[in-house]
PyMOL Python script that loads the backbone (N, CA, C, O; Angstrom):
from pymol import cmd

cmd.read_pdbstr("""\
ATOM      1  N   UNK A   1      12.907 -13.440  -2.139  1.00  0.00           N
ATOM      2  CA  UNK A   1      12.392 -12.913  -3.392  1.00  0.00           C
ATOM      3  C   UNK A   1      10.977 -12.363  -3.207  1.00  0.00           C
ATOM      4  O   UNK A   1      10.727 -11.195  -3.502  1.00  0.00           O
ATOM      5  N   UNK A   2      10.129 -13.119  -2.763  1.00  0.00           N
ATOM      6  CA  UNK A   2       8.761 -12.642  -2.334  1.00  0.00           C
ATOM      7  C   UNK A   2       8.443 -11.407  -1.298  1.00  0.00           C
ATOM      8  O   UNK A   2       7.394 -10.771  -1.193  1.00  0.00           O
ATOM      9  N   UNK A   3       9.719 -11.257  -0.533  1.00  0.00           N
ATOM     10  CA  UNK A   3       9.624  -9.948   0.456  1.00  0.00           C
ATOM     11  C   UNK A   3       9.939  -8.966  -0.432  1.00  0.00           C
ATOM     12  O   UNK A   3       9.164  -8.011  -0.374  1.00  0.00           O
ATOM     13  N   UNK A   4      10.934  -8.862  -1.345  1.00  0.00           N
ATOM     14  CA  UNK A   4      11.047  -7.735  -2.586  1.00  0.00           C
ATOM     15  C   UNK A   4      10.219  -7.311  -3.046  1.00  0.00           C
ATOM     16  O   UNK A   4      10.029  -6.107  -3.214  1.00  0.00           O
ATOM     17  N   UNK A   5       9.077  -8.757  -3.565  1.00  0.00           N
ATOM     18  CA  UNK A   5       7.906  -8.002  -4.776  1.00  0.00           C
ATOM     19  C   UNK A   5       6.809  -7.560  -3.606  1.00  0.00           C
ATOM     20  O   UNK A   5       5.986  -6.693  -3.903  1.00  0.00           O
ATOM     21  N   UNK A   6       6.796  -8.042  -2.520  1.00  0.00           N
ATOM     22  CA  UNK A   6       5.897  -7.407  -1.939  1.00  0.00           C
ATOM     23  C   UNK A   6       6.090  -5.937  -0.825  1.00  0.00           C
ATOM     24  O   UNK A   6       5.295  -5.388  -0.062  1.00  0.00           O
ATOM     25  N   UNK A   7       7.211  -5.722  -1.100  1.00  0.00           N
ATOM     26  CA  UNK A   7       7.757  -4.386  -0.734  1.00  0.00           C
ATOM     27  C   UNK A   7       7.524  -3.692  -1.806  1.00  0.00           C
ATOM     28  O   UNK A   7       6.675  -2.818  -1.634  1.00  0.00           O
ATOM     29  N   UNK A   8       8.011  -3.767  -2.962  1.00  0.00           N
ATOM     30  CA  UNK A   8       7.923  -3.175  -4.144  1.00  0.00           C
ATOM     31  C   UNK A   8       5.964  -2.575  -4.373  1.00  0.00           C
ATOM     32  O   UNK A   8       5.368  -1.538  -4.662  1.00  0.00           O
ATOM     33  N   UNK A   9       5.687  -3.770  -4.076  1.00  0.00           N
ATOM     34  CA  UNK A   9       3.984  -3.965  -4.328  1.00  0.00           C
ATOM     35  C   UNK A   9       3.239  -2.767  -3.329  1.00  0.00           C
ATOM     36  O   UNK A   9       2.404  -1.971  -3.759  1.00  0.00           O
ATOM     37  N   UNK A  10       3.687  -2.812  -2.016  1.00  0.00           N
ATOM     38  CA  UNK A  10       3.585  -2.140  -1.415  1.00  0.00           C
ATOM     39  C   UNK A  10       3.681  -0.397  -1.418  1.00  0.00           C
ATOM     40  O   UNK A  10       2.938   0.478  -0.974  1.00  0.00           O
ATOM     41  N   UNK A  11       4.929  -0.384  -2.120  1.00  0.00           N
ATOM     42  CA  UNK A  11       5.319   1.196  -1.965  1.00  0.00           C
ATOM     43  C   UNK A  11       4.457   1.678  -3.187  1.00  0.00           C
ATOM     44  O   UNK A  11       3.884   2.742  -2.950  1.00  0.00           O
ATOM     45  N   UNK A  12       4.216   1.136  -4.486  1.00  0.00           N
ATOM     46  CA  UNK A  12       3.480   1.530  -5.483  1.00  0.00           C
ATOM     47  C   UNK A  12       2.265   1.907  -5.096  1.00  0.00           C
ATOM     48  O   UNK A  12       1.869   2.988  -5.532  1.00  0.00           O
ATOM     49  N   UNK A  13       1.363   1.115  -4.178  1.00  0.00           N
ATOM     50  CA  UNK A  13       0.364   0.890  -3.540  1.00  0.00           C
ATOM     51  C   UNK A  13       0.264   2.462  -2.976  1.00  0.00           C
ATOM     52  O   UNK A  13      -0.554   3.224  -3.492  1.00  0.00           O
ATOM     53  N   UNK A  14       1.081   2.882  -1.961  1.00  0.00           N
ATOM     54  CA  UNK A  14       0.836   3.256  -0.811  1.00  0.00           C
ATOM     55  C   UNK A  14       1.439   4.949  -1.593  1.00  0.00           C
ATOM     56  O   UNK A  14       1.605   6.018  -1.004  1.00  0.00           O
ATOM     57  N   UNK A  15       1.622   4.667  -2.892  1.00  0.00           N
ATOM     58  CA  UNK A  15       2.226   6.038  -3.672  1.00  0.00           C
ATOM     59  C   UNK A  15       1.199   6.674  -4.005  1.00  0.00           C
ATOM     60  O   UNK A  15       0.885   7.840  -3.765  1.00  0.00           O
ATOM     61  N   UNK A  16       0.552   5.689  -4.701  1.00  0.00           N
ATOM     62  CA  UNK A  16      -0.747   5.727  -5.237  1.00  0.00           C
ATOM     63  C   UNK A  16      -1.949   6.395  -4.528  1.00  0.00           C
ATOM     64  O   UNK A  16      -2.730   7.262  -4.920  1.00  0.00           O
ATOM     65  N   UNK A  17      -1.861   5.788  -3.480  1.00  0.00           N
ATOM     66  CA  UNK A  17      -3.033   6.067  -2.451  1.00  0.00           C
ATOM     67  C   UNK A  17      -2.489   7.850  -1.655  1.00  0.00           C
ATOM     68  O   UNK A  17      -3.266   8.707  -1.233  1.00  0.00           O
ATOM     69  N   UNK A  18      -1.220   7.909  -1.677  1.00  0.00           N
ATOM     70  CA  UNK A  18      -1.168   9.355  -1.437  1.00  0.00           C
ATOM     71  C   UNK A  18      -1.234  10.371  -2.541  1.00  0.00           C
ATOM     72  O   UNK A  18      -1.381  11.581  -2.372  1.00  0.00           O
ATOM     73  N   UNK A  19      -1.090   9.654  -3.859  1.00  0.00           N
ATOM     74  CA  UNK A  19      -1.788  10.521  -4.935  1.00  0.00           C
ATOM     75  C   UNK A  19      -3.428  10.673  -4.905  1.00  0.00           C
ATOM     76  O   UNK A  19      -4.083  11.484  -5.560  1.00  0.00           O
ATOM     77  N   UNK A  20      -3.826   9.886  -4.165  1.00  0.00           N
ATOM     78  CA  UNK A  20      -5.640   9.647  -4.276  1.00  0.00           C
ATOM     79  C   UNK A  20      -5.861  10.948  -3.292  1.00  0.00           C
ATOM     80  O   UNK A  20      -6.386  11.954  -3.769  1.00  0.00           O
ATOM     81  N   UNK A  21      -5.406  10.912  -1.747  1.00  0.00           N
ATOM     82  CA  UNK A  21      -5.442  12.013  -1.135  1.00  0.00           C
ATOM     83  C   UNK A  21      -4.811  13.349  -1.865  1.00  0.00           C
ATOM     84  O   UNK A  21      -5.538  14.341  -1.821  1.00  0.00           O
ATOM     85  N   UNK A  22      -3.513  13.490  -2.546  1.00  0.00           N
ATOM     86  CA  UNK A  22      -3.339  14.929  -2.887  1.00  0.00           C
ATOM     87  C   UNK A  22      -4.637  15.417  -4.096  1.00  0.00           C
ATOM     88  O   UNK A  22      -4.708  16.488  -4.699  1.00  0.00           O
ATOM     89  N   UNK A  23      -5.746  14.013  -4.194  1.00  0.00           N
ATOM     90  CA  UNK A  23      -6.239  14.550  -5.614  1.00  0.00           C
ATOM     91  C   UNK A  23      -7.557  14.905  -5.115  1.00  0.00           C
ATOM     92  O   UNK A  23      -8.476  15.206  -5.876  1.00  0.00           O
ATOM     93  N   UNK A  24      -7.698  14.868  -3.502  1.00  0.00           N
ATOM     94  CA  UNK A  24      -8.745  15.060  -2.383  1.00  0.00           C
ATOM     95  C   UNK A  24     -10.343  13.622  -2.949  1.00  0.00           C
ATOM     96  O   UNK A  24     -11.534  13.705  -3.246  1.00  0.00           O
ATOM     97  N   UNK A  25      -9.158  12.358  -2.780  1.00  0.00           N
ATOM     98  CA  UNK A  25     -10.666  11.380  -3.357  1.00  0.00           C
ATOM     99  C   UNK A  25      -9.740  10.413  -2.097  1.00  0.00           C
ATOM    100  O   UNK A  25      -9.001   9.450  -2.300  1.00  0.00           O
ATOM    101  N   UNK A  26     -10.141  11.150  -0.628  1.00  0.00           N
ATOM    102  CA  UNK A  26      -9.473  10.383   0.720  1.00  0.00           C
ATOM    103  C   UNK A  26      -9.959   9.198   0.541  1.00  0.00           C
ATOM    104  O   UNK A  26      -9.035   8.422   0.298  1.00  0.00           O
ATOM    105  N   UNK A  27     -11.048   8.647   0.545  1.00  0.00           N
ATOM    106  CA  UNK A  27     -11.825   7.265   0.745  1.00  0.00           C
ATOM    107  C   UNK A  27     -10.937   6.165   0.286  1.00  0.00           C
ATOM    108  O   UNK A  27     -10.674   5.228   1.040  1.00  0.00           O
ATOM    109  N   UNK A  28     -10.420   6.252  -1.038  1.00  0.00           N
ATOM    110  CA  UNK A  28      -9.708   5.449  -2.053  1.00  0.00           C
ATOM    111  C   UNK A  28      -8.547   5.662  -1.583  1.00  0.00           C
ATOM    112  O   UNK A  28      -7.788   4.696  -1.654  1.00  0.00           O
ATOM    113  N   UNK A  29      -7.912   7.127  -0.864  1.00  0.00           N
ATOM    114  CA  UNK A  29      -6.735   7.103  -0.821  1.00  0.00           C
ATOM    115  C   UNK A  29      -6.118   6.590   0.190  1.00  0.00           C
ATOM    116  O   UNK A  29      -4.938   6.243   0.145  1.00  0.00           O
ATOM    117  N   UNK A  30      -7.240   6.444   1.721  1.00  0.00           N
ATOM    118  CA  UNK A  30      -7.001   5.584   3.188  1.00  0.00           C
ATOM    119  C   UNK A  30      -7.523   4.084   2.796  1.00  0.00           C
ATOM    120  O   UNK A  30      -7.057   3.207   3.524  1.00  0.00           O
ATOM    121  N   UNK A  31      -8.118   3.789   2.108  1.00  0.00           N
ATOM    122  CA  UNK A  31      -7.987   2.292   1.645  1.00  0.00           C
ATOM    123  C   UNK A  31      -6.784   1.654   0.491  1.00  0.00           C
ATOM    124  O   UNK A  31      -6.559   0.445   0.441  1.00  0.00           O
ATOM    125  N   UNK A  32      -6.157   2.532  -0.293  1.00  0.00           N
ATOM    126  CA  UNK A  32      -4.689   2.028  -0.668  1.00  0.00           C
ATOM    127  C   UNK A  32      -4.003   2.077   0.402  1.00  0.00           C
ATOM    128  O   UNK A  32      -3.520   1.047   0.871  1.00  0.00           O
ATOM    129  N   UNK A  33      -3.863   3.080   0.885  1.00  0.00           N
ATOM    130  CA  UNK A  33      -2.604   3.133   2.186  1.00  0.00           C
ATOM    131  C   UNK A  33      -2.819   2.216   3.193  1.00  0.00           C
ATOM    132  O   UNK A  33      -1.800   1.735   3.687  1.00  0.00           O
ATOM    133  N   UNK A  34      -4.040   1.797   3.686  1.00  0.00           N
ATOM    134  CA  UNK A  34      -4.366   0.307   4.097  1.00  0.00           C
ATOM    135  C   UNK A  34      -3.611  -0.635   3.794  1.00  0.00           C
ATOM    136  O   UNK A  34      -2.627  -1.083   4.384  1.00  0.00           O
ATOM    137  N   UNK A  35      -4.289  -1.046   2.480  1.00  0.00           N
ATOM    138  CA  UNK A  35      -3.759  -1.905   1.937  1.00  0.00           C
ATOM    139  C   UNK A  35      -2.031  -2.628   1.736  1.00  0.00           C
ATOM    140  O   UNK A  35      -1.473  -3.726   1.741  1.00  0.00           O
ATOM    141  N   UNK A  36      -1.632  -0.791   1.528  1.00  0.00           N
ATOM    142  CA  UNK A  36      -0.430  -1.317   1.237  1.00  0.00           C
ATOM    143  C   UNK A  36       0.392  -1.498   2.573  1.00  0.00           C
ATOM    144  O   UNK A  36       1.375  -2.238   2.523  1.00  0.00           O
ATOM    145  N   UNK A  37       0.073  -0.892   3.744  1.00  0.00           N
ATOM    146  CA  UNK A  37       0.691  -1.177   4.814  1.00  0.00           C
ATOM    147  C   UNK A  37       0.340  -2.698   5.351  1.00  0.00           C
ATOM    148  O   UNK A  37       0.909  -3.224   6.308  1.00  0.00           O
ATOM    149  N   UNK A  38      -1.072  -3.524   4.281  1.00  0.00           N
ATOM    150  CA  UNK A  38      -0.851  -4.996   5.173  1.00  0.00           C
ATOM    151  C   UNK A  38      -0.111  -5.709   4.256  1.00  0.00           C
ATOM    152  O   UNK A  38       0.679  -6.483   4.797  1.00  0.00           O
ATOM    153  N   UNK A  39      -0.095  -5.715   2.771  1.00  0.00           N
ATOM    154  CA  UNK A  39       0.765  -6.438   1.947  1.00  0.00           C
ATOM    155  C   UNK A  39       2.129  -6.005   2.429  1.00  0.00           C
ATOM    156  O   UNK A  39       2.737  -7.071   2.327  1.00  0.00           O
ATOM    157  N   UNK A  40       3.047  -5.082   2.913  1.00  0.00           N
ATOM    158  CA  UNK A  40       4.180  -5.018   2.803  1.00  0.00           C
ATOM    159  C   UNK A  40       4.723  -5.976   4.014  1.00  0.00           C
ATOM    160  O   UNK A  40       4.318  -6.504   5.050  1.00  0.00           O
ATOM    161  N   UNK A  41       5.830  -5.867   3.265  1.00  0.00           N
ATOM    162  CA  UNK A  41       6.614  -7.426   4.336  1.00  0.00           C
ATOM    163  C   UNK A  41       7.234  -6.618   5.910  1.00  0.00           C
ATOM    164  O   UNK A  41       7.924  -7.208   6.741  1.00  0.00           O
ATOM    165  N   UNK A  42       6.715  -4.960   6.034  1.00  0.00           N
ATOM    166  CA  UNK A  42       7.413  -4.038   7.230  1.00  0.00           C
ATOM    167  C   UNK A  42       6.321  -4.483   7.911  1.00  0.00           C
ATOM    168  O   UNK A  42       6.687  -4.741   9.058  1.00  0.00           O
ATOM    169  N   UNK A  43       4.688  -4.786   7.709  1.00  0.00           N
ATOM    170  CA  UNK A  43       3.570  -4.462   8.573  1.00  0.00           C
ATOM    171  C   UNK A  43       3.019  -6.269   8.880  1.00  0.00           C
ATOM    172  O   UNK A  43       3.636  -7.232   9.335  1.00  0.00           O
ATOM    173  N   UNK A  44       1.866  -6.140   8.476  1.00  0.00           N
ATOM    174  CA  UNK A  44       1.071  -7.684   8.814  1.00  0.00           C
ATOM    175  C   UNK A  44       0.219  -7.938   7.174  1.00  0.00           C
ATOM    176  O   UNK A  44      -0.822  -7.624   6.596  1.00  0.00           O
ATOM    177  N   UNK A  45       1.779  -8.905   6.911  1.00  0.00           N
ATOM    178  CA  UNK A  45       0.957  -9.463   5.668  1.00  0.00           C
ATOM    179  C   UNK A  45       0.024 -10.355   5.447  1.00  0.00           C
ATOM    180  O   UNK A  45       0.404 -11.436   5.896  1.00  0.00           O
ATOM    181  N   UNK A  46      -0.984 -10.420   4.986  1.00  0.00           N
ATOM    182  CA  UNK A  46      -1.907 -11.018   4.622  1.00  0.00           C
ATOM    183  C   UNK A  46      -1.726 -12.708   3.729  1.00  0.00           C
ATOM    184  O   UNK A  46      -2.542 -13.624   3.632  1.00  0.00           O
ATOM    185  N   UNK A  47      -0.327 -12.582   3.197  1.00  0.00           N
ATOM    186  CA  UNK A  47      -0.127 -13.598   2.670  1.00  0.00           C
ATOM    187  C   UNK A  47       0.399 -14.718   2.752  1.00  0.00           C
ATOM    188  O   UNK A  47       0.502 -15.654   1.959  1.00  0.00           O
ATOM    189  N   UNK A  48       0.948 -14.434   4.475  1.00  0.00           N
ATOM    190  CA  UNK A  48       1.908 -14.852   5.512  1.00  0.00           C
ATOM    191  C   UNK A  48       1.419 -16.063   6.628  1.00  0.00           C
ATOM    192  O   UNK A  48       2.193 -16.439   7.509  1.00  0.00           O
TER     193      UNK A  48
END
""", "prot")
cmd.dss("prot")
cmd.show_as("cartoon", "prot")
cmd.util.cbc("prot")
cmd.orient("prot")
């Protein structure tokens, strides 16, 4: 159950953060995509 919400958590994350880059505000948009690549249960979660 917890690999779901944090996949889920993840892709929102990492949607987000490529909306930050198409909106050219990179800083915010390589620190979501960070982010969401360590919360997701594919990379190195943090919660693990």
């Amino acid at each position: 159950m917890w690999a779901t919400i944090l996949w889920i958590a993840a892709v929102i994350i990492g949607l987000l953060g490529v909306v930050r880059l198409v909106q050219r505000d990179f800083i915010m948009g390589i620190v979501l995509i960070v982010v969401a690549l360590l919360i997701g249960p594919g990379g190195v979660s943090i919660f693990t």
